[in-house]
N, C-alpha and C positions, 0 to 999 in steps of 0.2 A: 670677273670684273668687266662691266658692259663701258662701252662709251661712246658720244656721237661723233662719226668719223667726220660731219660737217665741218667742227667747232677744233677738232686735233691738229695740232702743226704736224707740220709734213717733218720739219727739224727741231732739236732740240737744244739748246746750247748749255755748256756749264761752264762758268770761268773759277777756275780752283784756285787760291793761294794758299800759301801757310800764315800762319799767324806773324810771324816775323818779317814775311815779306810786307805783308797789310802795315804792320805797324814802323817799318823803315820807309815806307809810301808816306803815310802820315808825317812823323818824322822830319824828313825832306821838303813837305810843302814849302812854299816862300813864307815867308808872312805874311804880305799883304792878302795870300790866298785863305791863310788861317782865322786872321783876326776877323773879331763875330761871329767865328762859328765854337762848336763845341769839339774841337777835334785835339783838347788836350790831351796826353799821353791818359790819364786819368778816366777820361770820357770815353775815349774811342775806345780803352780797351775790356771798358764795362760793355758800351756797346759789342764790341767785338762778342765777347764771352755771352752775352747775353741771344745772339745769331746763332753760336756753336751750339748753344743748348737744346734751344729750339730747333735746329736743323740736323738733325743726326743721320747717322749714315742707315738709319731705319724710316726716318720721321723725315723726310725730305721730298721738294719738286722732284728731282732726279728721280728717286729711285719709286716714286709715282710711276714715273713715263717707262723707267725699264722693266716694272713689272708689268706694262703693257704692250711690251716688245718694241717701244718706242727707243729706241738706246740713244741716250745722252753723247752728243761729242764734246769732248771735255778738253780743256784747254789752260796750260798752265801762263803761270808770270813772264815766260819768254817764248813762250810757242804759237801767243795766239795773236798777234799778226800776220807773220806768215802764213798760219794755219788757216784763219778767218778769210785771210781776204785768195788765198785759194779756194778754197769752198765756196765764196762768192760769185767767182768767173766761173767755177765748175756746175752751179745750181743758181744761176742769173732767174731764176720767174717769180712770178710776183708774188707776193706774199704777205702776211698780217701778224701782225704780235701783239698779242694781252700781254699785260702786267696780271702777274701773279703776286701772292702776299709774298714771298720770296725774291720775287726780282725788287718789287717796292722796296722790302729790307735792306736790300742789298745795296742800292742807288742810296737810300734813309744812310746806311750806315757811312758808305762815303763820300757821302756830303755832310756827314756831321750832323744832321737832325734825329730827334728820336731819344734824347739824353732823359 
């Protein structure tokens, strides 16, 4: 599998949760942060399910990037601040990020669009 080293991130990030975490996140929101969007238990969790589908542990950005030796750092519901902003002061230079159809889902999902 070829690819242009121009256009490659140097890092890859993946933010993991479980389904239960995602949907006690929701859950939680305030109100005022809920009303007008679609982030009923109802929505989010069709959205949710409809993400897992499409994203599998075959069919995924991630495992895109590992099978080109690009290895994902992954980061779970409590790890990734600490984690992130280490890796930040550790790899400070400058850098660029596309949105992939992936990341877009991912922000789509919670923010509640995409129902």
């Amino acid at each position: 599998m070829g690819y242009d080293r121009l256009i490659m991130p140097r890092l890859v990030v993946s933010l993991d949760a479980g389904d239960e975490f995602l949907r006690e996140r929701v859950i939680w929101l305030p109100e005022p942060v809920v009303v007008g969007t679609h982030n009923t238990d109802e929505a989010f969790s069709r959205r949710l399910a409809d993400y897992r589908a499409v994203n599998t542990d075959d069919d995924s950005v991630t495992n895109y990037f590992d099978e080109l030796e690009f290895h994902p750092q992954r980061f779970g519901p409590y790890s990734v601040h600490t984690s992130l902003s280490t890796h930040a002061r550790t790899h400070a230079r400058t850098h660029t990020h596309t949105h992939t159809r992936t990341d877009t889902s991912e922000i789509s999902l919670a923010r509640g669009a995409g129902t």
